[in-house]
Backbone as CSV, one residue per row, in Angstrom:
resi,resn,N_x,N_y,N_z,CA_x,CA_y,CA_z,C_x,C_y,C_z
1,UNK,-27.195,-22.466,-8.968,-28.011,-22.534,-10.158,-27.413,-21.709,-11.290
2,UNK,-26.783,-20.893,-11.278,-26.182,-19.974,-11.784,-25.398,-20.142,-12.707
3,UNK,-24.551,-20.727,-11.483,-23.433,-21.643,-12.322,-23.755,-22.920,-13.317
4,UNK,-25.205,-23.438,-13.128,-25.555,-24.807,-14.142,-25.752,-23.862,-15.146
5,UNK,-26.954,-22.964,-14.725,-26.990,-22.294,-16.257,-26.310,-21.741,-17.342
6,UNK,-24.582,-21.470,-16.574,-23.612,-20.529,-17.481,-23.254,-21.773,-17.891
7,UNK,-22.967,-22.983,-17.280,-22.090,-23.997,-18.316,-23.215,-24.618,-19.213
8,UNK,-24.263,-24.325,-19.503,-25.112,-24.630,-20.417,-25.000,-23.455,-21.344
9,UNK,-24.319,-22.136,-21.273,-24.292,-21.255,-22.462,-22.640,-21.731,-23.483
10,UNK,-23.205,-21.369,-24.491,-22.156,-20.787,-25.427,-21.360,-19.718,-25.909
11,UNK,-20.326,-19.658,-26.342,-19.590,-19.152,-26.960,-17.982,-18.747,-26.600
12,UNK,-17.513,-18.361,-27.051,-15.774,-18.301,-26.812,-14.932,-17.374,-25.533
13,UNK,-16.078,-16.544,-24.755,-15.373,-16.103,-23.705,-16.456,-16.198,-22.677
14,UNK,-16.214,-15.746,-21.341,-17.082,-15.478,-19.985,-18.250,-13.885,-21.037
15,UNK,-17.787,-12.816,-21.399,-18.107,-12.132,-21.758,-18.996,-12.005,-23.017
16,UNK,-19.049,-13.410,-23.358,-19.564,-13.275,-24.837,-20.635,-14.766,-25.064
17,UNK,-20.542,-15.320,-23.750,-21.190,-16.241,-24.183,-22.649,-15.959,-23.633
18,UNK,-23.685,-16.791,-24.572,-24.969,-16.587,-24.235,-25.832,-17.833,-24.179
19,UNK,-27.465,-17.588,-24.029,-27.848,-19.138,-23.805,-28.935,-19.025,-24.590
20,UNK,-29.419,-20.095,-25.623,-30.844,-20.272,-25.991,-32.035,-19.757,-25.080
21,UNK,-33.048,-18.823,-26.224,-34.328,-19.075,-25.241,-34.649,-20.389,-24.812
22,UNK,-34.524,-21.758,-26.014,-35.501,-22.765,-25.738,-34.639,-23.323,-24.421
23,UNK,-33.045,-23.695,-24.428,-32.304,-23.822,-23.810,-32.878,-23.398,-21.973
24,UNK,-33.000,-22.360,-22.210,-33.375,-21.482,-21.041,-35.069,-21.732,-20.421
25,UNK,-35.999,-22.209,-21.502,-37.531,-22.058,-20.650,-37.640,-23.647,-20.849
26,UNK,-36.252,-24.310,-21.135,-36.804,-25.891,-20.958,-36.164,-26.093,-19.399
27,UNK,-35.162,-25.081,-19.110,-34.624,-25.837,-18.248,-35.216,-26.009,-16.977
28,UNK,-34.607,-27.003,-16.033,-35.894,-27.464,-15.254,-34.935,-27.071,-13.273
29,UNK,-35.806,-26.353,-12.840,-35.200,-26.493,-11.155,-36.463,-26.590,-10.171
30,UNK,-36.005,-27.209,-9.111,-37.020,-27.622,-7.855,-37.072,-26.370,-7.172
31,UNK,-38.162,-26.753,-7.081,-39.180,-25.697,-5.831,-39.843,-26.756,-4.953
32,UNK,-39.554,-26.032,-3.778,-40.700,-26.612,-2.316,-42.188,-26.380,-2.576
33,UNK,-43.016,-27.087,-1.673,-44.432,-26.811,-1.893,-44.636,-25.492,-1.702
34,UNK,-45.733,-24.933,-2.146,-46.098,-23.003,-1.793,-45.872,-23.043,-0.645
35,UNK,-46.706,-23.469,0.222,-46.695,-23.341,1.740,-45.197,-23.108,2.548
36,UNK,-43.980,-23.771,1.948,-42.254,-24.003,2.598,-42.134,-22.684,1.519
37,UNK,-42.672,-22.646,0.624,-42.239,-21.393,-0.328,-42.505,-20.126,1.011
38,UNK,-43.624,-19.789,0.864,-43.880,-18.743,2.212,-43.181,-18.705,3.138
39,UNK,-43.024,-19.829,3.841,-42.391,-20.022,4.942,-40.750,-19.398,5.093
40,UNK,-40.082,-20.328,3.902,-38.724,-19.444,3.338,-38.456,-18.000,3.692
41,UNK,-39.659,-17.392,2.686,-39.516,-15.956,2.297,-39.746,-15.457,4.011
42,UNK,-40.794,-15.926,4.352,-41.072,-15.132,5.808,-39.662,-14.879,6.593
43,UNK,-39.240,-16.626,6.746,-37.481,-16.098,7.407,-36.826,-15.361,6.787
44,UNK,-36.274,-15.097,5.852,-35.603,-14.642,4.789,-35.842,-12.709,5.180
45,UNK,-37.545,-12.865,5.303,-38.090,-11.330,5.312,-37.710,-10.732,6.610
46,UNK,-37.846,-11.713,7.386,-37.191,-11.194,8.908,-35.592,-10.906,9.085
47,UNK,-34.641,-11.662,8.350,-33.593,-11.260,8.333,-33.119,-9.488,7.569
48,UNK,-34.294,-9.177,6.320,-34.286,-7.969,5.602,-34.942,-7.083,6.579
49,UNK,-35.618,-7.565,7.524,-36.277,-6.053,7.932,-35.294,-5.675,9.022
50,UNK,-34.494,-6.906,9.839,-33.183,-6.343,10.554,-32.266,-5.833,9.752
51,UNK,-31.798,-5.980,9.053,-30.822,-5.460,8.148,-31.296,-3.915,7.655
52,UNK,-32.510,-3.876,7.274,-32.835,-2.589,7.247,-32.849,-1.589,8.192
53,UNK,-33.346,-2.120,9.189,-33.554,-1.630,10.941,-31.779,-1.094,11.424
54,UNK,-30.667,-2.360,11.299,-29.812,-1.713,11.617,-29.078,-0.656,10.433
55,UNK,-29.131,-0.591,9.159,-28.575,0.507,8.119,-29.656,1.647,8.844
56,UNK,-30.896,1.348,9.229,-31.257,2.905,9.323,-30.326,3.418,10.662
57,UNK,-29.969,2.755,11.839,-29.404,2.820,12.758,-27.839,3.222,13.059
58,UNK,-27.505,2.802,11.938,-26.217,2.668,11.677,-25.975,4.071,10.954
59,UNK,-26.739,4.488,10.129,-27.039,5.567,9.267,-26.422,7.043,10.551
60,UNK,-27.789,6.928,11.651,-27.904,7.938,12.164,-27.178,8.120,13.210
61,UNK,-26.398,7.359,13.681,-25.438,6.867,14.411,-23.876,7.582,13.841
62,UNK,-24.013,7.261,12.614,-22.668,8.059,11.892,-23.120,9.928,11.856
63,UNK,-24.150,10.215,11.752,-24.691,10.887,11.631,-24.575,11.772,12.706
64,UNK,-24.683,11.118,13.945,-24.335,11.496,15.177,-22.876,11.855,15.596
65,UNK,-22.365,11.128,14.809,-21.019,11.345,15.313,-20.262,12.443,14.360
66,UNK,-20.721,12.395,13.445,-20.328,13.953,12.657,-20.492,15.214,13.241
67,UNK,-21.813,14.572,13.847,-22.399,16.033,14.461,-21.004,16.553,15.772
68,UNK,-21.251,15.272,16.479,-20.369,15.413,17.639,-19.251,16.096,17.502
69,UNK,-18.632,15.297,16.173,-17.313,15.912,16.319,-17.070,17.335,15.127
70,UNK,-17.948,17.858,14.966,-18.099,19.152,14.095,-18.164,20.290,15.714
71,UNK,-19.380,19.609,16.571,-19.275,20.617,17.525,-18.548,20.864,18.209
72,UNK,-17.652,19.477,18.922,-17.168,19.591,19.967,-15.833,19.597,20.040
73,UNK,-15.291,19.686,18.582,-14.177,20.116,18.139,-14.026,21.385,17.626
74,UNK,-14.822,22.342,17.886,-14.643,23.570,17.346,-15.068,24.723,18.355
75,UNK,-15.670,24.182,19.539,-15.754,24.608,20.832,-17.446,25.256,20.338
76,UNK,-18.168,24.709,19.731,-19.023,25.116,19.546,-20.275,24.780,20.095
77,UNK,-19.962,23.305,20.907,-20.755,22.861,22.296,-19.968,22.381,23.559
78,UNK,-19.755,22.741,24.333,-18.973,22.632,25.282,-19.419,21.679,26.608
79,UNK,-19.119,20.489,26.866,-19.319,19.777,27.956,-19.265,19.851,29.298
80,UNK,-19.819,19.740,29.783,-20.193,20.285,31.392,-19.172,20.277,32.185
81,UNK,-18.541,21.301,32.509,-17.747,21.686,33.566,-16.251,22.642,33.093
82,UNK,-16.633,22.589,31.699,-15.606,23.578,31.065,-16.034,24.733,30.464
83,UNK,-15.688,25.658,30.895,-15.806,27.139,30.055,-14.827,27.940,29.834
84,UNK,-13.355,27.572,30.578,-12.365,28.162,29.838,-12.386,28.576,28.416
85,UNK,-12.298,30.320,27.811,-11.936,29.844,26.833,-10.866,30.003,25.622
86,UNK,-11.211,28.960,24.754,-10.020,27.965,23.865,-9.293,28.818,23.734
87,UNK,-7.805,28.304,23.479,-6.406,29.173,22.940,-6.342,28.924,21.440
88,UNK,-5.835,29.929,20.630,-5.525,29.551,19.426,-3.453,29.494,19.051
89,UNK,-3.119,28.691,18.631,-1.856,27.914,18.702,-1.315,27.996,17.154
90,UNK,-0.219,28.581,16.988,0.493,27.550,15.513,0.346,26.105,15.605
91,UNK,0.541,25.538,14.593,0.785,24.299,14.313,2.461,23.580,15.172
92,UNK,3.293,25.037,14.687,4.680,24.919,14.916,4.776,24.959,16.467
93,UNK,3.670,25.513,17.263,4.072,25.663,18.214,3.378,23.889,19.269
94,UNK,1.820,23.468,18.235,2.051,22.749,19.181,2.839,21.461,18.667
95,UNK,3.591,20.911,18.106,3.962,20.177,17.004,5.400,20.229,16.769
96,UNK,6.180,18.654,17.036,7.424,18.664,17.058,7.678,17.410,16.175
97,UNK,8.658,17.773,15.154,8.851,15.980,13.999,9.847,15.013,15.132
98,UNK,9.905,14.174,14.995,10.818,13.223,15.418,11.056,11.877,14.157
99,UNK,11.920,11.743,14.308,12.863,10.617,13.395,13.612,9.958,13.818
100,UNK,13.512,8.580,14.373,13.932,7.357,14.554,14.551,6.467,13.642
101,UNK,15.974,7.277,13.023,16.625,6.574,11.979,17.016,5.261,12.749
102,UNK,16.951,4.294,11.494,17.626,2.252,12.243,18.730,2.389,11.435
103,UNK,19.597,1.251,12.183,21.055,0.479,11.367,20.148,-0.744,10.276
104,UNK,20.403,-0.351,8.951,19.885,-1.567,8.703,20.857,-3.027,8.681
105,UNK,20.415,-4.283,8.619,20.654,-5.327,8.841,20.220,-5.863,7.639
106,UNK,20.326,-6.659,7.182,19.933,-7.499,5.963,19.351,-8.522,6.157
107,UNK,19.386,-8.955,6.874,18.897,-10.159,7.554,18.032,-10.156,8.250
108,UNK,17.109,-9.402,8.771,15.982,-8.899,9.844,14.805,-7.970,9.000
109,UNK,13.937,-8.930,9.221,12.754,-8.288,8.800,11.842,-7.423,9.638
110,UNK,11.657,-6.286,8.418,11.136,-5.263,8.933,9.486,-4.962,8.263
111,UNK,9.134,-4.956,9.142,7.276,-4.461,8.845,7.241,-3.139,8.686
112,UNK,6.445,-2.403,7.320,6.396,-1.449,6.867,5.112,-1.210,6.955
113,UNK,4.996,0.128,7.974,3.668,0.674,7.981,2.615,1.759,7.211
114,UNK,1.937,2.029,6.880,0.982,3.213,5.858,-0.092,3.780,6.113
115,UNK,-0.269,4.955,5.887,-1.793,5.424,6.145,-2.698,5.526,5.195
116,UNK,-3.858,5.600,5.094,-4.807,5.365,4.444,-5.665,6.714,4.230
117,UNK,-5.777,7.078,2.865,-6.306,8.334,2.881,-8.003,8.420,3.560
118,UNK,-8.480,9.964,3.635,-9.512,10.430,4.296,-10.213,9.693,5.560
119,UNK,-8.270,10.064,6.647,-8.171,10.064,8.077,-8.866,8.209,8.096
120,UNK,-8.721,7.623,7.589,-9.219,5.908,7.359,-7.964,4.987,8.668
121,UNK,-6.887,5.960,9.015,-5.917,4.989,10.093,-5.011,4.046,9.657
122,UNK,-3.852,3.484,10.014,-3.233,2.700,9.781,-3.028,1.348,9.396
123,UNK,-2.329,1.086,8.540,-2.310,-0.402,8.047,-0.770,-0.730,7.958
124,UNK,-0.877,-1.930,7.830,0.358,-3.073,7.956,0.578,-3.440,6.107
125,UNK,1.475,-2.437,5.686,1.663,-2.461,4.206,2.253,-4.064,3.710
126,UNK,3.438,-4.125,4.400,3.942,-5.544,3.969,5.364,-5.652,4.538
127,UNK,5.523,-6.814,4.919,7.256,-6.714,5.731,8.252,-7.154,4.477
128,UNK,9.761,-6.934,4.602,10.527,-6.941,3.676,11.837,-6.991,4.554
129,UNK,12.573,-8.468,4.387,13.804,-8.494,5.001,14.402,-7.094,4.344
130,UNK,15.746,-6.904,5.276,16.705,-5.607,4.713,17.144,-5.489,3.444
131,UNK,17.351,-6.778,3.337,18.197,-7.058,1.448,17.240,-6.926,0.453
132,UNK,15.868,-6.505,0.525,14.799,-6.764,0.098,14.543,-5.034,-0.276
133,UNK,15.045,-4.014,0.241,14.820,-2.518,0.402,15.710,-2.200,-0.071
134,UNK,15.079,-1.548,-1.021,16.111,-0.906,-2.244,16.615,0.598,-1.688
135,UNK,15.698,1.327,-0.887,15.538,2.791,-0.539,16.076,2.558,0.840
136,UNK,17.016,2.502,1.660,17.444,2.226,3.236,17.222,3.321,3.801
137,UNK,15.533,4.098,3.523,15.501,5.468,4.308,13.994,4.912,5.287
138,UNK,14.165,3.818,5.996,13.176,4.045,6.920,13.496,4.790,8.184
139,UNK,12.294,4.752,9.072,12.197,5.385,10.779,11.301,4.793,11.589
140,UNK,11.492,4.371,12.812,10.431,3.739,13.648,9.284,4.386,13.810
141,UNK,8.321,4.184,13.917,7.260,4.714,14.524,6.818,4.325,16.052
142,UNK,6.642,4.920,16.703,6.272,4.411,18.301,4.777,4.824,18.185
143,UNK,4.595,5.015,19.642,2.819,4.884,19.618,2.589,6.235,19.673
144,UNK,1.317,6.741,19.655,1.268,8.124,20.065,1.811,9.235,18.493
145,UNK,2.662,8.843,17.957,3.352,9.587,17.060,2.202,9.756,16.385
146,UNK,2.145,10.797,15.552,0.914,11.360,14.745,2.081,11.694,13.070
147,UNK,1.232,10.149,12.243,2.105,10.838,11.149,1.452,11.181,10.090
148,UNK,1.978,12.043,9.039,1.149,12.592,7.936,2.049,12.462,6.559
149,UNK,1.557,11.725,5.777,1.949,11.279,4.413,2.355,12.904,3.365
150,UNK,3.653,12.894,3.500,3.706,13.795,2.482,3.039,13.719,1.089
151,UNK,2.778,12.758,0.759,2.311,12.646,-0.829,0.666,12.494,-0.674
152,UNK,0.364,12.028,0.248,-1.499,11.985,-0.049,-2.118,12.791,1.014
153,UNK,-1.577,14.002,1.428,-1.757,14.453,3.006,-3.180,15.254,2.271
154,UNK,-3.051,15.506,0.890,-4.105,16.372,0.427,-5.423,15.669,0.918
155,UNK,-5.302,14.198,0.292,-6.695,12.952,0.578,-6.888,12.741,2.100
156,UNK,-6.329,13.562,3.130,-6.377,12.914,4.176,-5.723,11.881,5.129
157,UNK,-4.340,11.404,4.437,-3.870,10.134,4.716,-2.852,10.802,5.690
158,UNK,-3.229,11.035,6.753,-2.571,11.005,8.037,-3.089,10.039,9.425
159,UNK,-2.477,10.093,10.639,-3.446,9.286,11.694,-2.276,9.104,12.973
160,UNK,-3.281,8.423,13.700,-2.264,8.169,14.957,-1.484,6.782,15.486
161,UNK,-0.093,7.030,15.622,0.330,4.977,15.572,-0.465,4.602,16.753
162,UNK,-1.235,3.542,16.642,-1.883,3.479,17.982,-0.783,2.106,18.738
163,UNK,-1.177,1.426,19.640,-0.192,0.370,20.206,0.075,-1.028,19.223
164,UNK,-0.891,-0.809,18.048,-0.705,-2.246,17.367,0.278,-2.143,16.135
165,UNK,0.242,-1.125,15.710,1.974,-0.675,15.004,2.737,-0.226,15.510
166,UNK,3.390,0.073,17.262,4.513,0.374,18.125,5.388,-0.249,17.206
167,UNK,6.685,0.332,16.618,7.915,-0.008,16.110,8.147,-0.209,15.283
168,UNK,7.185,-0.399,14.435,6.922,-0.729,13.092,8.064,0.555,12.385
169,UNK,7.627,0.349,10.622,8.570,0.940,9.765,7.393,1.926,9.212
170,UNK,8.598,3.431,8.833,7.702,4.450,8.085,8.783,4.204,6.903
171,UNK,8.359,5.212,5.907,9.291,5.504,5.075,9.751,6.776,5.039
172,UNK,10.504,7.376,3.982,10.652,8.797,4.276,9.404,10.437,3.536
173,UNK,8.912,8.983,2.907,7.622,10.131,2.627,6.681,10.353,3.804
174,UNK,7.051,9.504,5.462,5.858,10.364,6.033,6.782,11.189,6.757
175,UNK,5.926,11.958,7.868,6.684,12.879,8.353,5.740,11.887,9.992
176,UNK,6.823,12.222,10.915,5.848,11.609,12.398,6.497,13.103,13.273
177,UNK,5.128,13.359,14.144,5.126,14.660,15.307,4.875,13.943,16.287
178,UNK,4.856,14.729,17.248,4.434,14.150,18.688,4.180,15.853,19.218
179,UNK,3.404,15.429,20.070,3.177,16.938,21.103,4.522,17.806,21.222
180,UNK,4.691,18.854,20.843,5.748,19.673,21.527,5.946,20.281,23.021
181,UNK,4.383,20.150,23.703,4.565,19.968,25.115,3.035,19.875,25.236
182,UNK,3.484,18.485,26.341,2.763,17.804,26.486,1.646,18.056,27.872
183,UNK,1.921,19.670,27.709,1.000,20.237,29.228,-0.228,21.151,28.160
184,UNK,0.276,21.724,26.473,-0.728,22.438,26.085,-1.744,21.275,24.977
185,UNK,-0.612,20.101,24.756,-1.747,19.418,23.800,-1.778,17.941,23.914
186,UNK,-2.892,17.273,23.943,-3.231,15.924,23.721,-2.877,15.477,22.537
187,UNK,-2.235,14.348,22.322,-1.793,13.793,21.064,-2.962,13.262,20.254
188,UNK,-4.455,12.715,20.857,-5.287,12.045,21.142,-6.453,13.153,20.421
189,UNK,-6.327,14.078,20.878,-7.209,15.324,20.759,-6.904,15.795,19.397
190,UNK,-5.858,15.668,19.113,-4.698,16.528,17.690,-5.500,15.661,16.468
191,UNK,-5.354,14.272,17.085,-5.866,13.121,15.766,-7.210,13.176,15.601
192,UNK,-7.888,13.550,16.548,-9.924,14.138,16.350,-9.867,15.034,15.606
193,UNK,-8.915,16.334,16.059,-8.808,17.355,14.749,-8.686,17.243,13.555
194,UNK,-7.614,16.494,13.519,-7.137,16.156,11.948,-7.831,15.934,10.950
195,UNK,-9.576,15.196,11.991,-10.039,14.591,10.875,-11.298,15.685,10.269
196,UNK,-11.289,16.794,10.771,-12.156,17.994,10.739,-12.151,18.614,8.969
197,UNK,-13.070,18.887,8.338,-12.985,19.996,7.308,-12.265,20.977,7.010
198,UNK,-11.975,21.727,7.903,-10.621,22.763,8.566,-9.121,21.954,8.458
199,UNK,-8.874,20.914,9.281,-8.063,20.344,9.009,-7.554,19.999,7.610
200,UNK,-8.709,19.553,6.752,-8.129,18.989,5.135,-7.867,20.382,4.688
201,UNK,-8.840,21.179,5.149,-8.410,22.748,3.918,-6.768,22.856,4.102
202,UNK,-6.264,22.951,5.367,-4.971,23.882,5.882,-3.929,22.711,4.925
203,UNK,-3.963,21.909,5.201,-2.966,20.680,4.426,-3.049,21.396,3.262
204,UNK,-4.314,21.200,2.425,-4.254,21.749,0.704,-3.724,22.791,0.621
205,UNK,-3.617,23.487,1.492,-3.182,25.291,1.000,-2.211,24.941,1.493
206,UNK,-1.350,24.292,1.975,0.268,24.275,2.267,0.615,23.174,1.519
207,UNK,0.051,22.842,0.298,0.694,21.725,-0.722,0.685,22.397,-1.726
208,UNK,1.727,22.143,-2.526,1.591,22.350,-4.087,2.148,21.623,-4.975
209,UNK,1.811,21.710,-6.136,1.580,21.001,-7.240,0.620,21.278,-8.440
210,UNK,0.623,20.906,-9.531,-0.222,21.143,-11.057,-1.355,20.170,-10.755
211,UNK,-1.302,19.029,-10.525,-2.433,18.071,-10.351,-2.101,17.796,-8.483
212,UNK,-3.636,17.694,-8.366,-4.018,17.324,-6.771,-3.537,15.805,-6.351
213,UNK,-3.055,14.581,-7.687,-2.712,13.292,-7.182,-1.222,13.504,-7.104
214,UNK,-0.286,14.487,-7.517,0.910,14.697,-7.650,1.146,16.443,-6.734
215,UNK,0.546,16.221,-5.697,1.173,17.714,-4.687,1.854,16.774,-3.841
216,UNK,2.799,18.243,-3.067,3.678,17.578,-2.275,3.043,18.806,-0.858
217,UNK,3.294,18.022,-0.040,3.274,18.723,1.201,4.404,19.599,1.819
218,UNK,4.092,20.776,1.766,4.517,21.789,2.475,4.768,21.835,3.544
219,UNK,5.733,21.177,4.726,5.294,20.818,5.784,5.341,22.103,7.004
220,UNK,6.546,23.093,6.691,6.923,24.045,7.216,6.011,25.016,7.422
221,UNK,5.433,25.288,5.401,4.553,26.510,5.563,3.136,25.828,6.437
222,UNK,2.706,24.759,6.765,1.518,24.334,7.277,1.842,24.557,9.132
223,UNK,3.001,24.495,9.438,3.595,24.688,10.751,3.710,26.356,11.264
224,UNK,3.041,27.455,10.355,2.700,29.064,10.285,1.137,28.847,10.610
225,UNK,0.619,27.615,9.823,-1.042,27.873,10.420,-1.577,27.692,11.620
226,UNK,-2.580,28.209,12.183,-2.701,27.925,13.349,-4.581,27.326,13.685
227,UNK,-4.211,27.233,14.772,-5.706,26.208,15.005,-6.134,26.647,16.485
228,UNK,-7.908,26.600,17.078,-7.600,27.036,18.098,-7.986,25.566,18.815
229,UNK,-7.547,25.269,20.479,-8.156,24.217,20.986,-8.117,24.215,22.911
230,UNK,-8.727,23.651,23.233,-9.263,23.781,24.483,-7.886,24.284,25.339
231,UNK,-8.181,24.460,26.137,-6.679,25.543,26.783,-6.772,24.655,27.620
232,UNK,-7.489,23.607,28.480,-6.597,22.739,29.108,-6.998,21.090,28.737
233,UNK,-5.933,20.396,29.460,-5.567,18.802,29.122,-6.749,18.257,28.932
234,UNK,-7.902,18.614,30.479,-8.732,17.868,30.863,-9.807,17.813,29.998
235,UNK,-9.996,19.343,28.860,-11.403,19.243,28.196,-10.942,18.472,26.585
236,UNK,-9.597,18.768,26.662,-9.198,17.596,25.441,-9.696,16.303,25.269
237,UNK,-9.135,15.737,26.593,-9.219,14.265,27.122,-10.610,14.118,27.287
238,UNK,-11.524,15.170,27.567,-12.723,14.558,27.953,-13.561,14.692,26.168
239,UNK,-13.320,15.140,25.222,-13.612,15.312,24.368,-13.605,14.016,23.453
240,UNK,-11.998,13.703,23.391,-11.306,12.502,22.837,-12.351,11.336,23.283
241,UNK,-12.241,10.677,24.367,-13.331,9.764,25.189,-14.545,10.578,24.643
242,UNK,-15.267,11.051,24.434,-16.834,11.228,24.023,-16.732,10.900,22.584
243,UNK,-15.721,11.284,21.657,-15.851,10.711,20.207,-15.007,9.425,20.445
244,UNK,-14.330,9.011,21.208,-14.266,7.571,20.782,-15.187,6.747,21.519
245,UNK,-16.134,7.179,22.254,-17.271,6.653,22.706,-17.988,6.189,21.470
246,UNK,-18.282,7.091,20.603,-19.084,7.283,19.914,-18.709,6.517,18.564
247,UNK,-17.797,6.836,18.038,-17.324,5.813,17.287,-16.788,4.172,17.687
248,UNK,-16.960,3.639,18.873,-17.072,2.818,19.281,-18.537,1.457,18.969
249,UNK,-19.539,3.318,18.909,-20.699,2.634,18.841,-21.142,2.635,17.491
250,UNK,-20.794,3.356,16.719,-20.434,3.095,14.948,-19.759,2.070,14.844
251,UNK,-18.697,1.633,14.873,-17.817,0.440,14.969,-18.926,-1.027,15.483
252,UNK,-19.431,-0.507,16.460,-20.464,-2.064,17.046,-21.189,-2.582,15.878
253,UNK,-22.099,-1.374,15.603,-23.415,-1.136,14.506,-22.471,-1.538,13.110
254,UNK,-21.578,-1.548,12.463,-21.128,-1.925,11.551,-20.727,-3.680,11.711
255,UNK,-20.207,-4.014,12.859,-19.610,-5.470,12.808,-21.466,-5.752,12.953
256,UNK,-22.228,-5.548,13.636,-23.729,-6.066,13.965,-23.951,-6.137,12.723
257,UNK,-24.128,-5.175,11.327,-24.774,-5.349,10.085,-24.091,-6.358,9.072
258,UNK,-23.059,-5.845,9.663,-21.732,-7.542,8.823,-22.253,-8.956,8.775
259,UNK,-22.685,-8.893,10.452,-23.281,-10.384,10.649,-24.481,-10.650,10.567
260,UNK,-25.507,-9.644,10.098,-26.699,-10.021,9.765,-26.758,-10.259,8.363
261,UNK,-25.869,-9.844,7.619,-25.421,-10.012,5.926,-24.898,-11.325,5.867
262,UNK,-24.194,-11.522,6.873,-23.720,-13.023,6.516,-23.925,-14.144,7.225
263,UNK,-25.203,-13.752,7.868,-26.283,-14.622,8.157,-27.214,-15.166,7.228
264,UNK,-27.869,-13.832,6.607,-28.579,-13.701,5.440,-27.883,-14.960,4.290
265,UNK,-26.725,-14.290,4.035,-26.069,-14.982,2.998,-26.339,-16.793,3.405
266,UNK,-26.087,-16.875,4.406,-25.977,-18.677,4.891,-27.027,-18.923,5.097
267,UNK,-28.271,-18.121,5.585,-29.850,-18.744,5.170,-30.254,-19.072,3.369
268,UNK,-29.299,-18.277,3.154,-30.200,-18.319,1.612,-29.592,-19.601,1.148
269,UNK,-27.938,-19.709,1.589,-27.470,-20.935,0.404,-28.409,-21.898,1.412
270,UNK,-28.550,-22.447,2.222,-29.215,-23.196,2.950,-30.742,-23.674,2.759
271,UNK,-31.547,-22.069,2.887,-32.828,-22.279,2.812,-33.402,-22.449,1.044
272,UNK,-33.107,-22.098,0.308,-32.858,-21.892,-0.970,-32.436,-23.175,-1.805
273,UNK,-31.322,-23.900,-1.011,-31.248,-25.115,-1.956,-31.663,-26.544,-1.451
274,UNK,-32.966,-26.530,-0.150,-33.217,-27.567,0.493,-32.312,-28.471,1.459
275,UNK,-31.261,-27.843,1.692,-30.230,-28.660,2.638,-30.803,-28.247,3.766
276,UNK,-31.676,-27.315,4.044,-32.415,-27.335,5.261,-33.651,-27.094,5.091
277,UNK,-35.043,-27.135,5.569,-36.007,-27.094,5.338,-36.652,-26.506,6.581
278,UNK,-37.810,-26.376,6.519,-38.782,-25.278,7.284,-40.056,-25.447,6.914
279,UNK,-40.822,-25.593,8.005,-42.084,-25.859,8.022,-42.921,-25.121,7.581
280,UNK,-44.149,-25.399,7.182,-45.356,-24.194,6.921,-45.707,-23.290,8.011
């Protein structure tokens, strides 16, 4: 309807054109009897009160998981069967770079990978045969590697390669670590941290720069800070599994509200323009 009414307005752009009152209270659209009118809205109302039902759900659910991982990353609730307690660590000590320089080829295309600021995870930037790369300073990424964007590390844009970018391309603005031994730290556990309040401070104070969109990361002096974390494998690992439990179930509750939106959406073009109808 929308669209009949804009090509009934005037004037010389999208932005500037307008429509007669008379234009406008002559014009004429169908309605169902009251009774299919009600009826409509009733379905319609049932789809809004789920949609509401899951945002409140969804709400407290994220809510939950903040909580989780504020506590149980800072040893400030501790899960049943651990009371060791936590070690505090340099960065440098638990934390080793690795660099997987390639031969380039010209002829072989390479997928270039990126992170996404405030801890948001990895994406598939765009592939580019060799002859296509002006800069021939990439490095593989494998799985497990934990890398951190020198240029947006302030916003958060670090994360973990998980198995669906194995091999993929970095560039030379990130930096990729891996455990420096793999008996004091979870790689898994490191990337829950990362995404902590604590975590963003230590990055900012080991960057500098005049403006916060133009700092560079410090990577060395951030490898002097230190952090404390569970002194053994098992309360890591059992930690890691409880927040990705949990964000699992954030993740559900988000695809669930997706599809009640675009349910919604396909009742309305449907119920709305009589291509389907509904009883009193």
């Amino acid at each position: 309807m929308l669209q009949i009414i804009s090509s009934m307005a005037s004037g010389s752009s999208n932005s500037m054109k307008n429509i007669s009152k008379d234009v406008f209270l002559n014009f004429k659209i169908w309605f169902p009897p009251l009774a299919e009118q009600h009826a409509i809205a009733a379905v319609l109302g049932t789809w809004d009160r789920a949609i509401e039902q899951t945002t409140d759900l969804l709400r407290a659910l994220r809510a939950r998981h903040r909580g989780l991982m504020q506590r149980l990353l800072t040893g400030k609730v501790r899960l049943p069967g651990f009371d060791e307690e936590w070690r505090q660590h340099s960065y440098g000590e638990l934390l080793r770079v690795v660099k997987r320089n390639i031969k380039f080829n010209d002829g072989e295309l390479y997928h270039l990978i990126s992170v996404r600021r405030r801890s948001g995870g990895l994406f598939h930037r765009q592939s580019l045969y060799g002859h296509q790369i002006l800069t021939k300073n990439l490095s593989m990424a494998r799985s497990s590697d934990f890398l951190f964007s020198k240029m947006q590390i302030v916003h958060g844009a670090s994360g973990l390669t998980t198995t669906e970018f194995d091999g993929m391309m970095i560039s030379g603005s990130y930096i990729a670590v891996v455990s420096r031994n793999a008996d004091v730290l979870e790689i898994e556990f490191f990337n829950w941290l990362s995404q902590l309040p604590n975590f963003y401070h230590q990055t900012f104070v080991s960057s500098y720069g005049v403006h916060i969109e133009k700092m560079t990361f410090d990577f060395d002096a951030y490898l002097g800070l230190a952090t404390k974390i569970p002194a053994t494998l098992a309360e890591q690992r059992a930690i890691a599994r409880v927040l990705d439990t949990s964000l699992q179930e954030v993740r559900q509750q988000e695809a669930a509200l997706t599809a009640l939106r675009e349910q919604k959406r396909g009742l309305m073009q449907q119920l709305l323009t009589g291509r389907v109808r509904v009883g009193a």
